[in-house]
C-alpha positions as CSV (number, residue, x, y, z in Angstrom):
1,X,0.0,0.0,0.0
2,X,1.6,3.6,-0.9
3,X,1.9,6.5,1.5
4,X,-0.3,9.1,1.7
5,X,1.2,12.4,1.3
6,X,0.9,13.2,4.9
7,X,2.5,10.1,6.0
8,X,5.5,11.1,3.6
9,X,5.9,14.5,5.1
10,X,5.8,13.0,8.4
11,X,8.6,10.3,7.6
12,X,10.7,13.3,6.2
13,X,9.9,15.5,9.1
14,X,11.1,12.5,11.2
15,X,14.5,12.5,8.9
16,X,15.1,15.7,9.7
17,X,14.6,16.1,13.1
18,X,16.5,13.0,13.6
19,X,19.5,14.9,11.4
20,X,19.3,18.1,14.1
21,X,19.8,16.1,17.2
22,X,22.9,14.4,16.1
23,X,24.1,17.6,14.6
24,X,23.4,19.4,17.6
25,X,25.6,16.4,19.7
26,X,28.8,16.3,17.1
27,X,28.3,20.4,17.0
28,X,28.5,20.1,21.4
29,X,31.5,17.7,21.1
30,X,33.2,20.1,18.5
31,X,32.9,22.9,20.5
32,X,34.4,21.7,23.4
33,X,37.8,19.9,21.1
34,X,38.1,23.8,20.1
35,X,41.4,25.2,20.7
36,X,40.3,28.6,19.7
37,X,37.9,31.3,20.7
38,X,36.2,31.9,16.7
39,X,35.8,28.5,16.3
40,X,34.5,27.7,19.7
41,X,32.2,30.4,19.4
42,X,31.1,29.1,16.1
43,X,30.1,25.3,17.2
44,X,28.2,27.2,20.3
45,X,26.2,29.0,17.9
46,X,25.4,26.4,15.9
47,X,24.4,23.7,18.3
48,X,22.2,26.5,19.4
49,X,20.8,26.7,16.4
50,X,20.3,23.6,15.5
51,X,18.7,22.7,18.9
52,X,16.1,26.1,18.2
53,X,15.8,23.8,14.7
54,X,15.2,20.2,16.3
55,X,12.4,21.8,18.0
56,X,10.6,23.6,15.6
57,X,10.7,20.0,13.5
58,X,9.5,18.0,16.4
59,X,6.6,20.9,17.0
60,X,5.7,20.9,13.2
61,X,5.6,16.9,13.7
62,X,3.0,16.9,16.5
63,X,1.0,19.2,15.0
64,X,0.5,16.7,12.1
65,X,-0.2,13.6,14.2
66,X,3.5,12.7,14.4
67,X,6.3,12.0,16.7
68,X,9.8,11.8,16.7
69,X,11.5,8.1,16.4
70,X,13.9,6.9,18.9
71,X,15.5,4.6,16.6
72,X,15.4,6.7,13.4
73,X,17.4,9.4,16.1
74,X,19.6,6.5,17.5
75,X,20.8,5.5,13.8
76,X,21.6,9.0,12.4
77,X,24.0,9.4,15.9
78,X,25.5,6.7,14.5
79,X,25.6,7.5,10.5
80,X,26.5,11.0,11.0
81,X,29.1,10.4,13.7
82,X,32.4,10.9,11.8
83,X,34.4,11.4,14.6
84,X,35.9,7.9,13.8
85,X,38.0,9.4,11.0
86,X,39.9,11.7,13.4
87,X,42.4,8.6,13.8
88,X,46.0,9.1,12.9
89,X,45.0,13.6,12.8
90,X,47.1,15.6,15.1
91,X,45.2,17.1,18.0
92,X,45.9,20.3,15.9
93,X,44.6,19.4,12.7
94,X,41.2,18.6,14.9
95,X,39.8,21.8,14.5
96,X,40.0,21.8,10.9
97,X,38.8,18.3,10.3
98,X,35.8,19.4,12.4
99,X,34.8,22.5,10.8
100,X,35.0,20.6,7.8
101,X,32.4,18.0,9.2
102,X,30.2,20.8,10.1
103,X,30.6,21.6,6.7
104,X,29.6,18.0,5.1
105,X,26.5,18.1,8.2
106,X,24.7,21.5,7.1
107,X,25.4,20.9,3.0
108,X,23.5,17.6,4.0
109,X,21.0,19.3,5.6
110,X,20.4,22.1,3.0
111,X,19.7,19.0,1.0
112,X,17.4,17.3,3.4
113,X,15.5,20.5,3.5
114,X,15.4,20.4,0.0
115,X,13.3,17.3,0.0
116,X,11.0,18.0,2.4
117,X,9.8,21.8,0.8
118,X,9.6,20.1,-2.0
119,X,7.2,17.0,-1.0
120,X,5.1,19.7,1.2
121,X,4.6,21.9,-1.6
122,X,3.5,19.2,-3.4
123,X,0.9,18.4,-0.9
124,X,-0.1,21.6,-0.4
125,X,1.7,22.1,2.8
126,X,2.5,25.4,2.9
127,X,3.3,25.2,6.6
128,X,5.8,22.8,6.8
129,X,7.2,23.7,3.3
130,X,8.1,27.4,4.4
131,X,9.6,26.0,7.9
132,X,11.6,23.6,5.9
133,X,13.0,26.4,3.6
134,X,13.3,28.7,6.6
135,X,15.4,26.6,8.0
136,X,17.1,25.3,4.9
137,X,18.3,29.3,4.6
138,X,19.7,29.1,7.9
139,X,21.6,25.7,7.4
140,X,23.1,27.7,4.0
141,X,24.1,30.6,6.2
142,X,25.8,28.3,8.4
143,X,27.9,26.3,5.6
144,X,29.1,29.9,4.9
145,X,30.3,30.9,8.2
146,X,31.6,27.5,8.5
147,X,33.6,27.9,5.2
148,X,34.8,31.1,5.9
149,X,36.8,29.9,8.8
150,X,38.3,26.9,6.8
151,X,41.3,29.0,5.2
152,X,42.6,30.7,8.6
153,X,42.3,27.3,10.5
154,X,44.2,25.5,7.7
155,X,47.0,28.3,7.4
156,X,47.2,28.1,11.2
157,X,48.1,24.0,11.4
158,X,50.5,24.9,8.4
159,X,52.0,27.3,10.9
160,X,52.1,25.3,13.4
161,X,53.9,22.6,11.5
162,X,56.6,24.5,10.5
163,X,57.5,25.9,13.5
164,X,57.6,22.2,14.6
165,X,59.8,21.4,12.2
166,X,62.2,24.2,12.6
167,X,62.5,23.6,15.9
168,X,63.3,19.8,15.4
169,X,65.8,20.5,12.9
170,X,67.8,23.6,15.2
């Protein structure tokens, strides 16, 4: 038997709500690896953000009959934790590699957000549609403050290595 429309919105709504609480944990955890006070800032505010996001979702999801899953939440902890790659990165290179996972979590989330306007508009949804672009907007905003701090973190580890290195070879 197909879903109805609602159901679909519902399962996506689930999705994405499921998507904010983990990014709001790995955002937490990044925030407190932060070595400095740009980037630290920048986690805080967005595990804010996507906290004020998780709970928009999950009050959208009530309103339409809906709850959140405990397993669909339990699963994207687990897909979306990356943190397993750190192995063999410096502690110094940490802050890079996790800016650039905040980076891989909102583009994902843009996308996400993509999909769900998208099904809502097609079921006349107007309601959850212009949430999920409202939000979508912020999650783009975010990519970009994220981004912008890439360079200056990168060009700091390259610093950081060379002074290393000079110092081993003097």
């Amino acid at each position: 038997m197909a879903e109805s429309s609602p159901d679909v919105i519902k399962r996506y709504l689930d999705d994405a709500v499921a998507a904010e609480k983990s990014s709001e944990t790995q955002l937490h955890r990044s925030e407190k690896e932060a070595n400095d006070e740009s980037t630290k800032a920048l986690f805080h505010e967005l595990s804010l953000e996507a906290k004020r996001q998780y709970e928009r979702l999950t009050a959208r999801l009530h309103v339409l009959g809906g709850s959140p899953s405990g397993t669909k939440s339990f699963f994207a902890h687990t897909a979306f934790d990356l943190k397993a790659v750190e192995a063999g990165h410096e502690i110094q290179e940490r802050a890079a590699h996790n800016l650039v996972l905040a980076y891989a979590l909102a583009s994902n989330k843009v996308a996400i957000y993509e999909s769900l306007a998208t099904t809502a508009d097609a079921a006349g949804d107007s309601d959850t549609s212009d949430l999920a672009r409202d939000i979508q907007a912020e999650e783009q905003a975010s990519a970009q403050k994220i981004w912008s701090l890439l360079p200056a973190v990168a060009l700091e580890i390259t610093a950081a290595y060379r002074a290393a290195t000079a110092r081993e070879r003097s």
